[in-house]
PAMARDO-272866 format. One record per residue (C-alpha): x, y, z; residue in one letter. Coordinates in steps of 0.02 Angstrom, whole numbers, padded with zeros to 5 digits, always signed. Last residue first. Layout:
N
XYZa...
//
This chain:
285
+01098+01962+00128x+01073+02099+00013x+00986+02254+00047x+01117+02382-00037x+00986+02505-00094x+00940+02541-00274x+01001+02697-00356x+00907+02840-00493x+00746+02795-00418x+00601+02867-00514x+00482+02971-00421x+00309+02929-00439x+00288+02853-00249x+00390+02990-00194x+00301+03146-00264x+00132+03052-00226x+00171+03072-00059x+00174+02874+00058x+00024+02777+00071x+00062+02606+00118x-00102+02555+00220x-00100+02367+00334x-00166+02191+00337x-00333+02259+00254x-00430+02079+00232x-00462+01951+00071x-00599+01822+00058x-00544+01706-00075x-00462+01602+00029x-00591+01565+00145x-00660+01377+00140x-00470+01318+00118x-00446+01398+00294x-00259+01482+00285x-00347+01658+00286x-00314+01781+00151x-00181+01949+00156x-00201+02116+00060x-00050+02243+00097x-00161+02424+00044x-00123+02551-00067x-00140+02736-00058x-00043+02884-00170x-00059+03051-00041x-00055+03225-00121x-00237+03244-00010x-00261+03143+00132x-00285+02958+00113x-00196+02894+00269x-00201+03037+00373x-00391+03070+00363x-00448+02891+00354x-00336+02796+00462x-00249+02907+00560x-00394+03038+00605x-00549+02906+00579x-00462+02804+00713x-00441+02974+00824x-00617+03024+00814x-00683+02844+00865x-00563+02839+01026x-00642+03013+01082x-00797+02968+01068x-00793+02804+01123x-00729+02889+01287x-00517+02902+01334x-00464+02772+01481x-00410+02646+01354x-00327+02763+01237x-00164+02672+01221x-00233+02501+01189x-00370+02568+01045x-00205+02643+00968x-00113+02465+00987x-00269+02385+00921x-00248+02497+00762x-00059+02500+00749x-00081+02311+00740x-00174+02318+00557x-00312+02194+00514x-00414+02304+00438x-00580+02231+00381x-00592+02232+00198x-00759+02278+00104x-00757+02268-00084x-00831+02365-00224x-00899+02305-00394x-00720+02328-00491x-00766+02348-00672x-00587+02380-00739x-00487+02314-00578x-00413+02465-00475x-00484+02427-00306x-00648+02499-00250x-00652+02530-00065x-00767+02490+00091x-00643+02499+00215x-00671+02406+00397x-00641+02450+00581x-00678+02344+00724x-00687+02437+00880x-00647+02414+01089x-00495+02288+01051x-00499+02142+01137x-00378+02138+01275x-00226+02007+01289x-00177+01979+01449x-00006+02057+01524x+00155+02001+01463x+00218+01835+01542x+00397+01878+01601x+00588+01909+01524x+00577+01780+01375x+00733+01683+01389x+00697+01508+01321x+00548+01529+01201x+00419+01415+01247x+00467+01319+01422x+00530+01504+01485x+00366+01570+01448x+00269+01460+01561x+00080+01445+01488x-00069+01421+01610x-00137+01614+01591x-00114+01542+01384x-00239+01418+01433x-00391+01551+01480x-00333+01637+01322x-00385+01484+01212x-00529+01451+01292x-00583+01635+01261x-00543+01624+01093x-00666+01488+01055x-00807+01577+01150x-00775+01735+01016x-00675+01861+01089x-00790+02036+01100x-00934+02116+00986x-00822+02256+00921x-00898+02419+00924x-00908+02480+00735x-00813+02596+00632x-00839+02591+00446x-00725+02697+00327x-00829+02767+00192x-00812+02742-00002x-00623+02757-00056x-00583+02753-00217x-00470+02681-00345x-00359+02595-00210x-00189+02505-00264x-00153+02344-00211x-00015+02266-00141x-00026+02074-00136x-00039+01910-00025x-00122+01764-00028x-00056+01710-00205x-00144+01562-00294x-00093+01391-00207x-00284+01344-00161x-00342+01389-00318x-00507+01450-00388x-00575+01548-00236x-00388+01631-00203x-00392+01669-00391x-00559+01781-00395x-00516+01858-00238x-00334+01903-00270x-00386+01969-00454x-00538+02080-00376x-00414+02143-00245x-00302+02203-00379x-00103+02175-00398x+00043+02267-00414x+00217+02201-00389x+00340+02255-00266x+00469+02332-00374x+00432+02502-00314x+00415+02475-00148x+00605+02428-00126x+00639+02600-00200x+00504+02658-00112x+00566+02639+00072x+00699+02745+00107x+00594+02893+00035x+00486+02856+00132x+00555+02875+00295x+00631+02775+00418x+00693+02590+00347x+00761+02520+00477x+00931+02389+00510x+00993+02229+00516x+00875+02148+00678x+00905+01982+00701x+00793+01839+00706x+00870+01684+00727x+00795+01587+00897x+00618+01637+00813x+00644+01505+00693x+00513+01555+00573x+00407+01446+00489x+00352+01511+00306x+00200+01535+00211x+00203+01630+00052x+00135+01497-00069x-00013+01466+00040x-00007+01266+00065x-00011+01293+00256x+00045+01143+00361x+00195+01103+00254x+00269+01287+00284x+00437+01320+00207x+00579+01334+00322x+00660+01499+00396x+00806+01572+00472x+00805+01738+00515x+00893+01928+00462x+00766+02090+00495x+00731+02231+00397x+00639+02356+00503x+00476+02432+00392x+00369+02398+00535x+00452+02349+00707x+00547+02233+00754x+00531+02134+00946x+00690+02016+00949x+00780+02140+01052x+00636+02149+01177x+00631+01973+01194x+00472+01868+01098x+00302+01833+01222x+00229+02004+01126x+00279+01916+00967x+00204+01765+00968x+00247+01738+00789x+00156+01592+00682x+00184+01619+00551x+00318+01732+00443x+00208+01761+00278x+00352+01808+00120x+00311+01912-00032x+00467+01939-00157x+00537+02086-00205x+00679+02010-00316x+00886+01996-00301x+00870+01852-00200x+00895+01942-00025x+00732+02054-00039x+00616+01970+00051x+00439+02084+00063x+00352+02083+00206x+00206+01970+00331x+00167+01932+00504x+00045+01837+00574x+00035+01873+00759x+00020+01730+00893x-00055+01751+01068x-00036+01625+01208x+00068+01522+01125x-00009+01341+01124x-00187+01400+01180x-00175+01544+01053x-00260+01730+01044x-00240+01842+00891x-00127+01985+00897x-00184+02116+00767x-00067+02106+00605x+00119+02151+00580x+00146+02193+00402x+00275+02287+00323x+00416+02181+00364x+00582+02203+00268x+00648+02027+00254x+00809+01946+00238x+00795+01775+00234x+00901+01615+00297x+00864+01457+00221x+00785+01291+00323x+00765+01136+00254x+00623+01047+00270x+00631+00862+00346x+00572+00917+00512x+00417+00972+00458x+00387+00822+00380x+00395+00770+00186x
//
């Protein structure tokens, strides 16, 4: 069946991952973006691809833990089980989920997974889940490391995008937004997830709200730029009282899927994340 043979459905999603811009010739820059649908009665996973989100109008521009409206239509191009096609045309904006107490009741029915179950399954099966939430055991050392710049591949595709009109992709897009920088550090967890057994694993974070730090302190010294990324997302993230997890996502590359990155931290108080919900929010489509 072609593209234009699937059907599209409308989903309401609460997005809790927005990953680190990557460049495209056809786009400019896409972002894979992933949450949790919650209009069929379940806390299902959903992968909205590709976005080219900083090309997108201001009022179609969510933010984490927003739930947004949109049409949708099953991927054929990407046999992960989450994939989806968004019609960017659709996306409204239905409201925001501020603190965390907002959040965990949908949270809470998100299933748990392990990072050594992902792994082992995504290397087995092409269709095995490519995302999951899963808790962290322990955390060994956060790595921070200067990042070695756009590969020659990505630099083709960003010398196209300077070529791209944004009116001929996405109608009413106010102006071309400024060229996308690399990001001055990499930054990667080496963990232990909570399989019995679990031998370790390294994920490299994925999450925007690091390259959008690294964006805003562009005049500050390594130094200064290091200290802060070990602040918010070592300190801050697992500090003390706090219950940890991390949104695992794979690569669509058949060769890859069982290699499994940080797409983002959930780590709200422990006093939340045990608390029992005594209501469930009106999410419904």
């Amino acid at each position: 069946m072609s593209a234009m043979q699937v059907r599209s459905e409308t989903a309401r999603v609460l997005i809790t991952v927005k990953a680190s811009p990557q460049p495209s010739a056809k786009y400019g820059d896409t972002v894979c973006v992933a949450g949790i649908r919650v209009d069929k009665g379940r806390a299902d996973w959903i992968r909205l691809y590709p976005l080219p989100f900083r090309w997108m109008g201001v009022e179609q521009q969510f933010r984490k833990f927003d739930l947004i409206d949109l049409e949708v239509r099953r991927e054929t191009k990407d046999t992960r089980p989450e994939s989806f096609r968004p019609d960017i045309d659709t996306i409204k904006i239905v409201g925001h989920l501020d603190d965390w107490k907002d959040r965990q009741p949908i949270m809470s029915r998100v299933p748990r997974t392990s990072t050594c179950v992902l792994s082992a399954a995504g290397s087995d099966h092409h269709d095995a889940p490519s995302l999951g939430m899963v808790a962290v055991r322990s955390l060994n050392r956060v790595v921070i490391e200067s990042f070695a710049g756009w590969s020659d591949a990505q630099k083709v595709r960003i010398a196209a995008a300077a070529n791209l009109a944004p009116l001929d992709l996405f109608g009413d897009a106010a102006q071309t937004p400024p060229e996308l920088k690399p990001p001055r550090f990499v930054v990667r967890y080496e963990y232990r997830c909570d399989a019995d057994s679990c031998p370790g694993h390294t994920g490299q974070v994925l999450d925007w709200e690091l390259t959008a730090l690294q964006g805003r302190m562009h005049r500050d010294s390594d130094e200064v730029v290091r200290t802060s990324i070990e602040e918010r997302f070592h300190a801050r993230m697992f500090a003390p009282g706090r219950q940890t997890s991390f949104f695992m996502g794979n690569f669509e590359d058949a060769r890859k899927r069982g290699s499994f990155s940080v797409l983002g931290v959930y780590y709200p108080p422990e006093a939340v994340a045990s608390a029992v919900s005594l209501f469930d929010l009106d999410i419904g489509g």
